[in-house]
Each structure stands twice: as structure tokens, then as C-alpha cells.
NUVEXZA-851357 format. One record per residue: residue number from 1; chain; x, y, z of N, C-alpha, C in turn. Coordinates in nm, 4 decimals. Atoms other than C-alpha are relative to their C-alpha. Layout:
<pts>
 seq mol       nX       nY       nZ      caX      caY      caZ       cX       cY       cZ
 NUM   A        X        Y        Z        X        Y        Z        X        Y        Z
...
</pts>
This chain:
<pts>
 seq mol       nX       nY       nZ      caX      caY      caZ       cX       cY       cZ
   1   A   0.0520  -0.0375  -0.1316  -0.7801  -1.6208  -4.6462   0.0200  -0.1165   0.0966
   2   A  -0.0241   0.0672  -0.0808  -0.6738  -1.7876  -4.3318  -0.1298  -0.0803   0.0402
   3   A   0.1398   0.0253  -0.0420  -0.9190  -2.0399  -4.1411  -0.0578   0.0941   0.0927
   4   A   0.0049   0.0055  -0.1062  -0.8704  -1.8759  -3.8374  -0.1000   0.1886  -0.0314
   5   A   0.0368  -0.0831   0.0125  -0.9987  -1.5492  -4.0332  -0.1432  -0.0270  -0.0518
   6   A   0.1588   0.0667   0.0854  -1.2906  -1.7386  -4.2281  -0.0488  -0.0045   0.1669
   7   A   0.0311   0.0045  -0.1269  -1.3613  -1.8098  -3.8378  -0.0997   0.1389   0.0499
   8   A   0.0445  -0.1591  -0.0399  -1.3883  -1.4782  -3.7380  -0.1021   0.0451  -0.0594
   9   A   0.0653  -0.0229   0.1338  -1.5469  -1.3979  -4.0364  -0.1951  -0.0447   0.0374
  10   A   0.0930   0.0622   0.0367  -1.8414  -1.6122  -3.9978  -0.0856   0.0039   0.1469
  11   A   0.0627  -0.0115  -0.1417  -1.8868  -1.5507  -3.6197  -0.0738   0.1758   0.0046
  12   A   0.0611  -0.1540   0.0634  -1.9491  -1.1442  -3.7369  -0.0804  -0.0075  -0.0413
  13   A   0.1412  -0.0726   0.0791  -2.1870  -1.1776  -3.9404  -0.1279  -0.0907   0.0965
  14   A   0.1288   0.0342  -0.0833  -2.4410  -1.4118  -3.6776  -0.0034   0.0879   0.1086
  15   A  -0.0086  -0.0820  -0.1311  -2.5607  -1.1554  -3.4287  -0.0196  -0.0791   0.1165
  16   A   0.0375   0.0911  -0.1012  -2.5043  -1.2818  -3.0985  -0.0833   0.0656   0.0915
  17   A   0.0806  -0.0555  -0.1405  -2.7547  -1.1983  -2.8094   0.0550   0.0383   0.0650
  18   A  -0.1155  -0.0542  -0.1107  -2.5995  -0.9575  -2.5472   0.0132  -0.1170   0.1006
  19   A  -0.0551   0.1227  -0.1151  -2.6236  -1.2692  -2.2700   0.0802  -0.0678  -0.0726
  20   A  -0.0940   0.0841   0.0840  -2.4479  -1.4720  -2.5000   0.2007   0.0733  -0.0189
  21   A  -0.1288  -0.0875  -0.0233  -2.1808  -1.1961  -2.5388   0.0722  -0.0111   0.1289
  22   A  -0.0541   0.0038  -0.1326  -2.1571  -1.1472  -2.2212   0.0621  -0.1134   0.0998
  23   A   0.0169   0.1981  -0.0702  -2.1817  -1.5061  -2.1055   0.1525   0.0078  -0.0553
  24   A  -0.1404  -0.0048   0.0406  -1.8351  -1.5423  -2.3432   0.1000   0.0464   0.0237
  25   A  -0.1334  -0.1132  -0.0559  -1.6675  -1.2257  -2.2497   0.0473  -0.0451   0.1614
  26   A   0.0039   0.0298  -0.1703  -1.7166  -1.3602  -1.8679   0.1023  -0.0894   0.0258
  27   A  -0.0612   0.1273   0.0108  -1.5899  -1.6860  -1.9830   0.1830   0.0082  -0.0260
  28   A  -0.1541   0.0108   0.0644  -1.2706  -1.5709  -2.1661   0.0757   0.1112   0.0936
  29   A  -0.0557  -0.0607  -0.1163  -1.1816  -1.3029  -1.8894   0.0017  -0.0868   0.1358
  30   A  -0.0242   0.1203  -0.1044  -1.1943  -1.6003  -1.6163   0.1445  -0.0679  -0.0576
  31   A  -0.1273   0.0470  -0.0062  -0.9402  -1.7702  -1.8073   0.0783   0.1161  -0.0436
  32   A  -0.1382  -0.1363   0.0545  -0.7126  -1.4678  -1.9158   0.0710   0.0335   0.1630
  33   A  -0.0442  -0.0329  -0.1560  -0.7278  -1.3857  -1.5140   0.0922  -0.1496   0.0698
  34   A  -0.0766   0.1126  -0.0312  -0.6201  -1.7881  -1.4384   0.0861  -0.0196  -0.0550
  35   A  -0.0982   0.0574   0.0816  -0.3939  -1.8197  -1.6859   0.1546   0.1261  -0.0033
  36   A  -0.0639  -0.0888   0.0047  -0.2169  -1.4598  -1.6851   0.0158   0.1259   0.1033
  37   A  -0.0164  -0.1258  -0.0597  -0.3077  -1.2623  -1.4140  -0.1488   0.1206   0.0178
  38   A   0.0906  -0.1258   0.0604  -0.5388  -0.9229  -1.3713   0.0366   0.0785  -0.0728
  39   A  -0.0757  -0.0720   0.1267  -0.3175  -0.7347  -1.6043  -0.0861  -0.0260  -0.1325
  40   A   0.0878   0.0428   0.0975  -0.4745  -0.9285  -1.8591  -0.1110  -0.0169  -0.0481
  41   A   0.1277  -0.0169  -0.0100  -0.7827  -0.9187  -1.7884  -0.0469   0.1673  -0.0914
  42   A   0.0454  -0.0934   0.0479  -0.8883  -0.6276  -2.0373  -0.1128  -0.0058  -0.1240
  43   A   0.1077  -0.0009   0.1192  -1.1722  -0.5116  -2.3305   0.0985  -0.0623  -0.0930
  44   A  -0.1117  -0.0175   0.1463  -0.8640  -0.5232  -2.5915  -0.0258  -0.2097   0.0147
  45   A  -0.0054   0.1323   0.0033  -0.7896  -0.9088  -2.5013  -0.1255  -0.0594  -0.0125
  46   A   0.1232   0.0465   0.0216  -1.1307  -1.0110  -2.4553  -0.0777  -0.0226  -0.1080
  47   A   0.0837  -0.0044   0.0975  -1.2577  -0.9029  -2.7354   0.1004  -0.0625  -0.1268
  48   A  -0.0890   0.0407   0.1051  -0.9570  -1.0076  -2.9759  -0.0469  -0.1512  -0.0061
  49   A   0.0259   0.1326   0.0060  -1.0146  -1.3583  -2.8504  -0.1300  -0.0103  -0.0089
  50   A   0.1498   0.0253   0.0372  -1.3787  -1.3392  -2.9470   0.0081   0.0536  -0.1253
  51   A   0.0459  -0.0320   0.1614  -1.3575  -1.2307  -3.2921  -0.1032   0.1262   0.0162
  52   A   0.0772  -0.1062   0.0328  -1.4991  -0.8813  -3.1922   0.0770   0.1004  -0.0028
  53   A  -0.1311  -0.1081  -0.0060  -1.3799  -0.5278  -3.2036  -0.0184   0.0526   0.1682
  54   A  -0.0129  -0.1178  -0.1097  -1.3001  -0.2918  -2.8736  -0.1516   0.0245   0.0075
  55   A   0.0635  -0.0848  -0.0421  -1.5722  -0.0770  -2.9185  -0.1386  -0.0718  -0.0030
  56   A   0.1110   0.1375  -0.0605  -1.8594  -0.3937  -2.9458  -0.0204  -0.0423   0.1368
  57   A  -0.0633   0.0687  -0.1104  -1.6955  -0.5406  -2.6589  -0.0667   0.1350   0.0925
  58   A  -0.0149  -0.1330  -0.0694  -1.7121  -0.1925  -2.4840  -0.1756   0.0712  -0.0165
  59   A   0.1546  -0.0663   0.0046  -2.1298  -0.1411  -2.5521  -0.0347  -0.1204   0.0722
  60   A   0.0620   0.1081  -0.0840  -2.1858  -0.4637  -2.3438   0.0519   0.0166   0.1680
  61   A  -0.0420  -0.0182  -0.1560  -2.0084  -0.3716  -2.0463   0.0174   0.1504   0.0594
  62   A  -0.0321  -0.1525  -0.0526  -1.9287   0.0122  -2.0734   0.1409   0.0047   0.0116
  63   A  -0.1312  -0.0084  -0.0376  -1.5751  -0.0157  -1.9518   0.0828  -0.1216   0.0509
  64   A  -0.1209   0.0691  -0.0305  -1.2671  -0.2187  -1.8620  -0.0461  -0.0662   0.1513
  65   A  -0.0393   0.0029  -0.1583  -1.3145  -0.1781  -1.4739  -0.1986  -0.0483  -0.0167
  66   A   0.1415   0.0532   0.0289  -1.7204  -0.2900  -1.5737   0.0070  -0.1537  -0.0228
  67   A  -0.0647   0.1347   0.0335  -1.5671  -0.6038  -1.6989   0.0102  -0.0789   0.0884
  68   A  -0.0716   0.0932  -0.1121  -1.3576  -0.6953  -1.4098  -0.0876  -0.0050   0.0938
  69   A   0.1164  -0.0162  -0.1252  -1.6699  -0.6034  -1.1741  -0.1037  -0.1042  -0.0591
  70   A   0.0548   0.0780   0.0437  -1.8663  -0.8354  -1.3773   0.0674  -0.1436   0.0219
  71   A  -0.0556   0.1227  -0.0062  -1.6327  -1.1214  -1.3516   0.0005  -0.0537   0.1285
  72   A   0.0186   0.0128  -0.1745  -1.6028  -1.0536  -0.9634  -0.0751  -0.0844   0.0422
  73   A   0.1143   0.0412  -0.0625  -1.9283  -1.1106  -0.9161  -0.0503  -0.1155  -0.0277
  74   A  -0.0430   0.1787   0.0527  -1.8971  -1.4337  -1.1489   0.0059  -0.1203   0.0939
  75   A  -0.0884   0.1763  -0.1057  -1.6542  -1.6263  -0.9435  -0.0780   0.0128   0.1111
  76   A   0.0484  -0.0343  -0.0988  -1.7630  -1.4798  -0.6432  -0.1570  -0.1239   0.0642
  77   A   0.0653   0.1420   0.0247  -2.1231  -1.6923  -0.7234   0.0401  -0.1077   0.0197
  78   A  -0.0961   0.1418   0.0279  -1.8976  -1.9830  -0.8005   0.0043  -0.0251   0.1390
  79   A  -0.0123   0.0521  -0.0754  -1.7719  -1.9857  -0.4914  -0.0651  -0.0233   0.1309
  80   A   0.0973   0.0075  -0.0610  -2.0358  -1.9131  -0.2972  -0.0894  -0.1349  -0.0434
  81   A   0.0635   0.1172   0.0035  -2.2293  -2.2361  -0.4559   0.0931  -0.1078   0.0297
  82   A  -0.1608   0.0841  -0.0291  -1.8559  -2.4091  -0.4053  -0.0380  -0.0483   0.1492
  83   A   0.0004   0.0742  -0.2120  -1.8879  -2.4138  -0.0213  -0.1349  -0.0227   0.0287
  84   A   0.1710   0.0532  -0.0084  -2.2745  -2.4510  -0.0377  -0.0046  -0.1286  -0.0007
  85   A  -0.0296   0.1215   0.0544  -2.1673  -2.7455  -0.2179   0.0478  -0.0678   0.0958
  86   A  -0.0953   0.0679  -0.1173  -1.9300  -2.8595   0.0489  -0.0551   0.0041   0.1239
  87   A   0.1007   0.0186  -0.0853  -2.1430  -2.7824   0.3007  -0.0995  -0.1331   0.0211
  88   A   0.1146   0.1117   0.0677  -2.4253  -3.0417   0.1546   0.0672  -0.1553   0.0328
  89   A  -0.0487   0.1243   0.0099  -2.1764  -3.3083   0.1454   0.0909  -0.0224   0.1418
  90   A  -0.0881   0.0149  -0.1454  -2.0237  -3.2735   0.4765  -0.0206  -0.1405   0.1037
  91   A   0.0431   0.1644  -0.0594  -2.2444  -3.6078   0.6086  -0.0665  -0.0536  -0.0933
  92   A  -0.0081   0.0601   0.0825  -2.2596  -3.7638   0.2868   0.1120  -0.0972  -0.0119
  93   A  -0.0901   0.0433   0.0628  -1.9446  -3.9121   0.2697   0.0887  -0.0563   0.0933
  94   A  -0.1048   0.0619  -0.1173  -1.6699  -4.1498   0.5038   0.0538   0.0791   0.0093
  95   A  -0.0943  -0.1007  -0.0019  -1.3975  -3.9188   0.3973  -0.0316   0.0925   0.0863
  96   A   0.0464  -0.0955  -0.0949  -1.5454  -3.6693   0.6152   0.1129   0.0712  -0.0300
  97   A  -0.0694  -0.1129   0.0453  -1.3122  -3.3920   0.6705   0.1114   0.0605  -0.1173
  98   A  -0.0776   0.0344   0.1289  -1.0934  -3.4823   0.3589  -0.0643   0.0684  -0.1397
  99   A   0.1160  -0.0269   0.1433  -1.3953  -3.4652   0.1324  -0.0468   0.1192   0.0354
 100   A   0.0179  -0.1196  -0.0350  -1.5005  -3.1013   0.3075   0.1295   0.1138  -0.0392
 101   A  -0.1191  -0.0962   0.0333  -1.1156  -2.9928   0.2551   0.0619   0.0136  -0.1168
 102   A  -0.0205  -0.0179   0.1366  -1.0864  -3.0683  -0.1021  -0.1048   0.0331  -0.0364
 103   A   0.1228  -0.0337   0.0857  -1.4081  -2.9265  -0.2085   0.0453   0.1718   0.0089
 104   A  -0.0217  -0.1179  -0.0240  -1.2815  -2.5814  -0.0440   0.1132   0.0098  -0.0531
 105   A  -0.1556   0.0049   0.0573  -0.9176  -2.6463  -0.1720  -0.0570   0.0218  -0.1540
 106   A   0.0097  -0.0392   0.1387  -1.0377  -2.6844  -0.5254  -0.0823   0.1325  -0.0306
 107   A   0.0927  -0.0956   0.0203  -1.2924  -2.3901  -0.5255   0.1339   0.1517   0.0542
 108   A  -0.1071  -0.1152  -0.0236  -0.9883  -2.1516  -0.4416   0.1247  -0.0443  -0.1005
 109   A  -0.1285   0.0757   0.0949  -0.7530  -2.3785  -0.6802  -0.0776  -0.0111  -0.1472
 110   A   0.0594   0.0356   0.1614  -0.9458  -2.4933  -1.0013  -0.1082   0.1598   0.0047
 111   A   0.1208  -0.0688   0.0616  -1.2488  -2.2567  -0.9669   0.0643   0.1410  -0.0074
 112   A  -0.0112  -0.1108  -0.0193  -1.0359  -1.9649  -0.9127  -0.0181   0.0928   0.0869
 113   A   0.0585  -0.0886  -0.1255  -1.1488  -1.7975  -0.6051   0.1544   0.0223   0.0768
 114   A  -0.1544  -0.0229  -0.0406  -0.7522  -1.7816  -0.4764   0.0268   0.1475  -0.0459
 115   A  -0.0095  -0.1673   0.0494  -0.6940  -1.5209  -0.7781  -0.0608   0.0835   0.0111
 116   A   0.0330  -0.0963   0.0059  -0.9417  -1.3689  -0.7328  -0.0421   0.0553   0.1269
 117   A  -0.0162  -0.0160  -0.1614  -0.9274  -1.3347  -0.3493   0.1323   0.1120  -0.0284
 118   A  -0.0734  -0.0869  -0.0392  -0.6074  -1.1947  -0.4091   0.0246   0.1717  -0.0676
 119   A   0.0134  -0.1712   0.1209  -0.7055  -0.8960  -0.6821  -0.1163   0.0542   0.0610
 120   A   0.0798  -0.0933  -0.1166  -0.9954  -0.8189  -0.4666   0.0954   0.0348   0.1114
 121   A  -0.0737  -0.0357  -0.0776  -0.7397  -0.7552  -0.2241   0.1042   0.1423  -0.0441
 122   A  -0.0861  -0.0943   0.0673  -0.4874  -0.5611  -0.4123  -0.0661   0.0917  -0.0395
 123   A   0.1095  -0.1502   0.0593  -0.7760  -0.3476  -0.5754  -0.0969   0.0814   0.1329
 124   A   0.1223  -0.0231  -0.0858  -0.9488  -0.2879  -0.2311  -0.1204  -0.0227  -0.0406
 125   A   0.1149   0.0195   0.0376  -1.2198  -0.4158  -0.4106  -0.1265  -0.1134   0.0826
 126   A   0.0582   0.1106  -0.1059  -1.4723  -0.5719  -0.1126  -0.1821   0.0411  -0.0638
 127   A   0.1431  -0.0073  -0.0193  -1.8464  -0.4802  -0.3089  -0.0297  -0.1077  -0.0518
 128   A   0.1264   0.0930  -0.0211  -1.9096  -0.7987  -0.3359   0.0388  -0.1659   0.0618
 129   A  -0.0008   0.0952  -0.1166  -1.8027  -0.9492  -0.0437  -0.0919  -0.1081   0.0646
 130   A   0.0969   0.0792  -0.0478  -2.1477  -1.0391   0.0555  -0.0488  -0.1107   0.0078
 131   A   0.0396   0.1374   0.0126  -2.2273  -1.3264  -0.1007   0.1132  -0.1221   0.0900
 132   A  -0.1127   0.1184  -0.0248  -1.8649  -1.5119   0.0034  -0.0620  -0.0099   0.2037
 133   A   0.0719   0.0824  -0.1082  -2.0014  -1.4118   0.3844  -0.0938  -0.0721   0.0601
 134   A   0.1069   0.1323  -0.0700  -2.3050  -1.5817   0.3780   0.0149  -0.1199  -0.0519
 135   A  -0.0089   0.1266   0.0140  -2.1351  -1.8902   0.2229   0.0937  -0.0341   0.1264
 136   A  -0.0947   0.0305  -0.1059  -1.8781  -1.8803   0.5144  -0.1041  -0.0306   0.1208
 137   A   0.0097   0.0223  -0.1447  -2.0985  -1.8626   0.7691  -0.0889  -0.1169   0.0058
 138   A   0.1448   0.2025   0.0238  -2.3681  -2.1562   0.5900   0.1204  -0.0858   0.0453
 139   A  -0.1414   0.1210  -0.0160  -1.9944  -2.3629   0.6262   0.0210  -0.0149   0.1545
 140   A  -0.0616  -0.0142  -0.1504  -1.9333  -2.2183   0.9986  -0.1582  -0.1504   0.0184
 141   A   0.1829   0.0709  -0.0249  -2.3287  -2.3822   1.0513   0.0272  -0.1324  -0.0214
 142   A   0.0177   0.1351   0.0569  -2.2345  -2.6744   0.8445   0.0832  -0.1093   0.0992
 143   A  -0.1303   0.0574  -0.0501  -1.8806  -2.7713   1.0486  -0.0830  -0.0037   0.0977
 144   A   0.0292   0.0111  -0.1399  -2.0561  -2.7039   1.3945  -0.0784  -0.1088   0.0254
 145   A   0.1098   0.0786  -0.0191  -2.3614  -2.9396   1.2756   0.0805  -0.1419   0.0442
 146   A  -0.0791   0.0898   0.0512  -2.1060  -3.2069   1.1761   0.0740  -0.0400   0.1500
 147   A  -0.0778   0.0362  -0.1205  -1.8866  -3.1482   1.5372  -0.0913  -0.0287   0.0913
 148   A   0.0642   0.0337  -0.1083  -1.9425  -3.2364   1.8886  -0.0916   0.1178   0.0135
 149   A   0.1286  -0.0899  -0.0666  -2.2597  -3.0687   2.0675   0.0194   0.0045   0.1002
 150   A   0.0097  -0.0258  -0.1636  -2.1535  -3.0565   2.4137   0.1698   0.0417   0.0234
 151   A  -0.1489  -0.0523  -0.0497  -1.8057  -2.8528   2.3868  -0.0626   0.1331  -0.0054
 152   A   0.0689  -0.1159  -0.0255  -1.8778  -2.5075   2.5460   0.0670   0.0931  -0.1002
 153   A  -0.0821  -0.1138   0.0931  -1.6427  -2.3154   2.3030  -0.0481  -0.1176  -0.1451
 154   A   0.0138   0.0554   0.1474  -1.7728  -2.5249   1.9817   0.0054   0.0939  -0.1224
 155   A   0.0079  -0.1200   0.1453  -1.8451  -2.1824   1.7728   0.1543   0.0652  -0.0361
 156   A  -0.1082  -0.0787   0.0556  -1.5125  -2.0732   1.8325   0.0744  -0.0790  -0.0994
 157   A  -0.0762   0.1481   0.0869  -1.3507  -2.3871   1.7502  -0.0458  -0.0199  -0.1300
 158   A   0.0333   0.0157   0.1180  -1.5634  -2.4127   1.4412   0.0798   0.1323  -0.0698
 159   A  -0.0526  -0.1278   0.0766  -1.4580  -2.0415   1.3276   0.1507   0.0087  -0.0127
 160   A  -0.1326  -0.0398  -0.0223  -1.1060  -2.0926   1.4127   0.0355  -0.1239  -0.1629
 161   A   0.0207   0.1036   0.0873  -1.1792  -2.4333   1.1795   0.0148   0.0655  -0.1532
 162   A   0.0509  -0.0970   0.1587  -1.2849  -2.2135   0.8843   0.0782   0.0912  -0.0416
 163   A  -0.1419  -0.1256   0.0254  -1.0168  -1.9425   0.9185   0.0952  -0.0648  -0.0573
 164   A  -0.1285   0.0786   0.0317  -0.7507  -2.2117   0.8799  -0.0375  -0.0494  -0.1643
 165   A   0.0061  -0.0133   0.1489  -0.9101  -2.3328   0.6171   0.0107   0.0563  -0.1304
 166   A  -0.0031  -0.1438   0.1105  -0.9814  -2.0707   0.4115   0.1135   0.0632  -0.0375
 167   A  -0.1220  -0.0219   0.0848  -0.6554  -1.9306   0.4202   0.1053  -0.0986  -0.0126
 168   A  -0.0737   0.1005   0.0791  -0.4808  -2.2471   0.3383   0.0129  -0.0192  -0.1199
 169   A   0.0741  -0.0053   0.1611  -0.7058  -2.2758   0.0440   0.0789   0.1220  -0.0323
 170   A  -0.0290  -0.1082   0.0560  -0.6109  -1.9490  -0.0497   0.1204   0.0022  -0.0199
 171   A  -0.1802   0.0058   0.0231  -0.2272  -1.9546   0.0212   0.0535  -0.1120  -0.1173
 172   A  -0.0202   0.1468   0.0769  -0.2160  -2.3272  -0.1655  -0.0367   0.0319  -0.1734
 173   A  -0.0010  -0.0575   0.1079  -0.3749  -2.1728  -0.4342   0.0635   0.0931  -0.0921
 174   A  -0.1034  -0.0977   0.1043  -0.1302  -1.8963  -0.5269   0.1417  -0.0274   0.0240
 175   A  -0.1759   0.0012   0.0125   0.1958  -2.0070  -0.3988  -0.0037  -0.1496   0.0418
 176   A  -0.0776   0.1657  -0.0333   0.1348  -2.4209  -0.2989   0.0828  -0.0507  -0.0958
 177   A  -0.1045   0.1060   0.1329   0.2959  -2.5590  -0.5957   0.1574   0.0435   0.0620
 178   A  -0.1168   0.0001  -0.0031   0.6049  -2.3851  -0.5565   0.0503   0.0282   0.0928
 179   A  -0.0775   0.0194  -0.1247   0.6356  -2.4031  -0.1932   0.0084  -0.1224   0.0527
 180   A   0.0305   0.1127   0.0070   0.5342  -2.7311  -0.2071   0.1481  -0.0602  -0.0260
 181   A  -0.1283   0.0600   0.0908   0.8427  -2.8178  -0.4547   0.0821   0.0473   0.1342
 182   A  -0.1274  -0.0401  -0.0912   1.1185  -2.5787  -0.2479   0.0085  -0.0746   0.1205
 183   A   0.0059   0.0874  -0.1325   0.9856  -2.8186   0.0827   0.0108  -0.1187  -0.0282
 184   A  -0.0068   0.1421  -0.0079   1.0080  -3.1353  -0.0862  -0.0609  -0.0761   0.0272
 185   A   0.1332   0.0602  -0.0734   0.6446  -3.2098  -0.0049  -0.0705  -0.0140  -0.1304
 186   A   0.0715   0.0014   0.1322   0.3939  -3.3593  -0.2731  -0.1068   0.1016  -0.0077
 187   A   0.0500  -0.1159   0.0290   0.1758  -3.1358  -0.4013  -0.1831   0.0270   0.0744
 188   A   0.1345  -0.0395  -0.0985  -0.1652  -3.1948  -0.1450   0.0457  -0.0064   0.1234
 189   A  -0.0475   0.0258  -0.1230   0.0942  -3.1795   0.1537  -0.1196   0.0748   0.0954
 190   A   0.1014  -0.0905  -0.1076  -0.1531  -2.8658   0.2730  -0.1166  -0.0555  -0.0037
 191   A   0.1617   0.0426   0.0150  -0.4849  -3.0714   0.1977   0.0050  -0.0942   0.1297
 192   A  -0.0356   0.0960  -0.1210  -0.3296  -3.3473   0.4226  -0.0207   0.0886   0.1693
 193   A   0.0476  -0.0667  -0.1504  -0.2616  -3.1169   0.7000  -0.0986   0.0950   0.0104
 194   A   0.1339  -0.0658  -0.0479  -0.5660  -2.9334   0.6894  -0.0736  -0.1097   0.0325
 195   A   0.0697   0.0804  -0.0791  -0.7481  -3.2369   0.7084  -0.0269  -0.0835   0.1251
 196   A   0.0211   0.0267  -0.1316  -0.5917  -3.3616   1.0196  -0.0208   0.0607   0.0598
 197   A   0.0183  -0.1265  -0.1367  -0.6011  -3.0316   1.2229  -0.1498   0.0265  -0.0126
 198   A   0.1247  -0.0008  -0.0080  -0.9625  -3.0343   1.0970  -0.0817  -0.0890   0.1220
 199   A  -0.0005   0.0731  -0.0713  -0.9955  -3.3640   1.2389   0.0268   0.0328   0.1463
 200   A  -0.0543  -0.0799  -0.1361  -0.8318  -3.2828   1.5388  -0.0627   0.1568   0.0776
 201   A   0.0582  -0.1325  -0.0623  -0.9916  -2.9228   1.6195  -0.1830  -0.0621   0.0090
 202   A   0.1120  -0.0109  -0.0475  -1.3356  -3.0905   1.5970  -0.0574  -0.1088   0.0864
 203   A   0.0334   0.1023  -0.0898  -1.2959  -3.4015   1.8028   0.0226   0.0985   0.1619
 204   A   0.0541  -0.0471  -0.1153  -1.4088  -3.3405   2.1815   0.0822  -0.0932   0.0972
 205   A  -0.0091   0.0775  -0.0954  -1.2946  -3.4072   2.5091   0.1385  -0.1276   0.0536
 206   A  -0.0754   0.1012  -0.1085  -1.1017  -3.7072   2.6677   0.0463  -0.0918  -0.1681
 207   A  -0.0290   0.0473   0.1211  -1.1540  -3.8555   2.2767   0.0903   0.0518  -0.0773
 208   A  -0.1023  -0.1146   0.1331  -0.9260  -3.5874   2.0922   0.0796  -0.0856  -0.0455
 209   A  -0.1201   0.0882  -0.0039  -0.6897  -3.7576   1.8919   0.1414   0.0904   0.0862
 210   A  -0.1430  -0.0736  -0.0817  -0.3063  -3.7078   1.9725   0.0474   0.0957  -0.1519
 211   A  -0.0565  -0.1113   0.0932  -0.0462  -3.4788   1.8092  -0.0175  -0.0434  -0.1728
 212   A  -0.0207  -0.0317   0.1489  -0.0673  -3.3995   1.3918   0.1246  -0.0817   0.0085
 213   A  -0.1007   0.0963   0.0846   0.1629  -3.6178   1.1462  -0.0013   0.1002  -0.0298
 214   A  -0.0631  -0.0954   0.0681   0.3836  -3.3771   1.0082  -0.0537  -0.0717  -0.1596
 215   A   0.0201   0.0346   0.0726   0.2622  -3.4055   0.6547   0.1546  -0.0633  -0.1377
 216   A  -0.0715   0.1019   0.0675   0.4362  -3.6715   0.3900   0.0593   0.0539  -0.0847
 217   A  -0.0906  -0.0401   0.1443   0.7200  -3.6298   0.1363  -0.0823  -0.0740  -0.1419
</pts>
């Protein structure tokens, strides 16, 4: 008998607690979705890589499309405490808009919120949008606190701030690498220029800096 079956083996016979299940199944459908896609994302895989069967797998969630609505709502969390997060640290830190644009860059890059921005998209799947807008708009709140106070268009300027962002993050996350490469740019060329046009969209007045550095080879 293999180990990898003694494994299995030995994980069957301790019953696990449905949170515990679930907690795992959550875990190993996050990476199946980062690593392969939503294709992959299914009961069959899930449960293979847990040492259970289908129809186990399939009394904790009900269905396939139960699964992926469970995971949604996962990241979704994630990234909602992601920009909470980034929020918090917005006048914590010199870096200033650097340290605000890699906290949102990675939370669409490492945490996943990219893929799964773009399979909520493809699935029309928006029920559980909610949470991501009230982390956007704690961020709009956070950027405005952070900018000048005496520019009469500041909200727009902040929102226009957050748009850019956001879909930078998002684009950087599913296609930077390898537009990155085909341009001959290192691989945080878009972190760079988000952070100056950040810079730049929230300085005021007579102070503004001057034009964006095209970002570095």
C-alpha cells in the first residue's frame, strides 16, 4: 500500500467537523481557481485532493455552483479586509502612495481578487458585490482623508484615483506579467506608474508636481 494511500486512509477514518471540511474545501478550491482557472474549480477535484469521495464533498455544499458561491464570498471577504487594510495604513507609512498601491496590487495579485473579478464577470455573477462596495468606498474616504482639503473637485479626483487603481490592479493581475515581458518593462512597471499618477492626481494647486516618468525598463 502506497503512502500517499495509507494517507488517505487515515484521514477517512477521523471524522472531520463540517467547518473544518468546509474550511479545506474553500482552501483547495482557492488554489485550483489560482493555479488553473474556474474550469477547475469543481466537487470532483476538490474532493480528490482531500482524500474524500464526490458525494461527501457534495453533502457539505449541495452542489458544484454552491461551491464556487462559497468561495466567492471567501475572497470577496479577503479583499474587502485587503483594502480595509490599506486604508489603515495610508498615514502610517513615508512610502505613502507606493505603500497604498501595493497593498491593492497584491490583494488582486497574490490574494486573488483579479481571478476572481474576472469569473464574477464572465458568470454575471454580482451577489456579492456588496461587500467589495463598501471596501471601495472606506478607500474613496481613506484617499480623500489623506489628499488636499481645499480642491473643489477632491471627490472626483479621489474616485477617478480609485478607478485607475482598481483596474490596474486588476489588469496587472491577469495579463501584467506577460505584457510586462512583450514591453520590455520589469515586472512592477504598473505599480510604478500607478504610484506616480496617484501622486500626481492628489497633489493640489500651484504645488502639483510636473509630467509622469514614463515607467523604467
Amino acid at each position: 500500500m502506497s503512502t500517499v494511500t495509507r494517507n488517505r486512509k487515515a484521514r477517512s477514518r477521523r471524522r472531520r467537523v463540517p467547518s473544518e471540511v468546509r474550511s479545506a474545501a474553500l482552501a483547495e478550491a482557492r488554489r485550483l481557481l489560482l493555479a488553473r482557472g474556474p474550469d477547475a474549480v469543481t466537487l470532483k477535484a476538490v474532493a480528490d485532493a482531500l482524500g474524500m469521495t464526490h458525494s461527501n464533498l457534495l453533502h457539505h455544499f449541495g452542489s458544484a455552483a454552491e461551491l464556487q458561491s462559497a468561495l466567492m464570498s471567501a475572497m470577496v471577504r479577503d479583499l474587502n479586509v485587503a483594502l480595509i487594510d490599506a486604508v489603515a495604513h495610508i498615514d502610517e507609512t513615508p512610502r505613502g502612495p507606493r505603500e497604498l498601491v501595493d497593498r491593492v496590487f497584491d490583494a488582486f495579485d497574490k490574494g486573488g481578487a483579479g481571478r476572481l473579478a474576472a469569473w464574477m464577470s464572465v458568470t454575471n455573477n454580482v451577489d456579492h458585490i456588496g461587500p467589495v462596495r463598501d471596501a471601495i468606498l472606506d478607500l474613496v474616504s481613506g484617499i480623500e482623508r489623506k489628499g488636499p482639503v481645499d480642491v473643489s473637485d477632491a471627490r472626483d479626483r479621489v474616485n477617478s484615483v480609485v478607478l485607475f487603481i482598481s483596474l490596474l490592479a486588476f489588469g496587472d493581475a491577469v495579463i501584467g506579467q506577460q505584457l510586462a515581458a512583450i514591453l520590455g518593462l520589469k515586472r512592477k512597471a504598473a505599480r510604478e506608474l500607478t504610484s506616480a499618477l496617484l501622486a500626481h492626481l492628489l497633489a493640489a494647486g500651484p504645488h502639483a508636481p510636473g509630467p509622469l516618468d514614463p515607467p523604467r525598463r
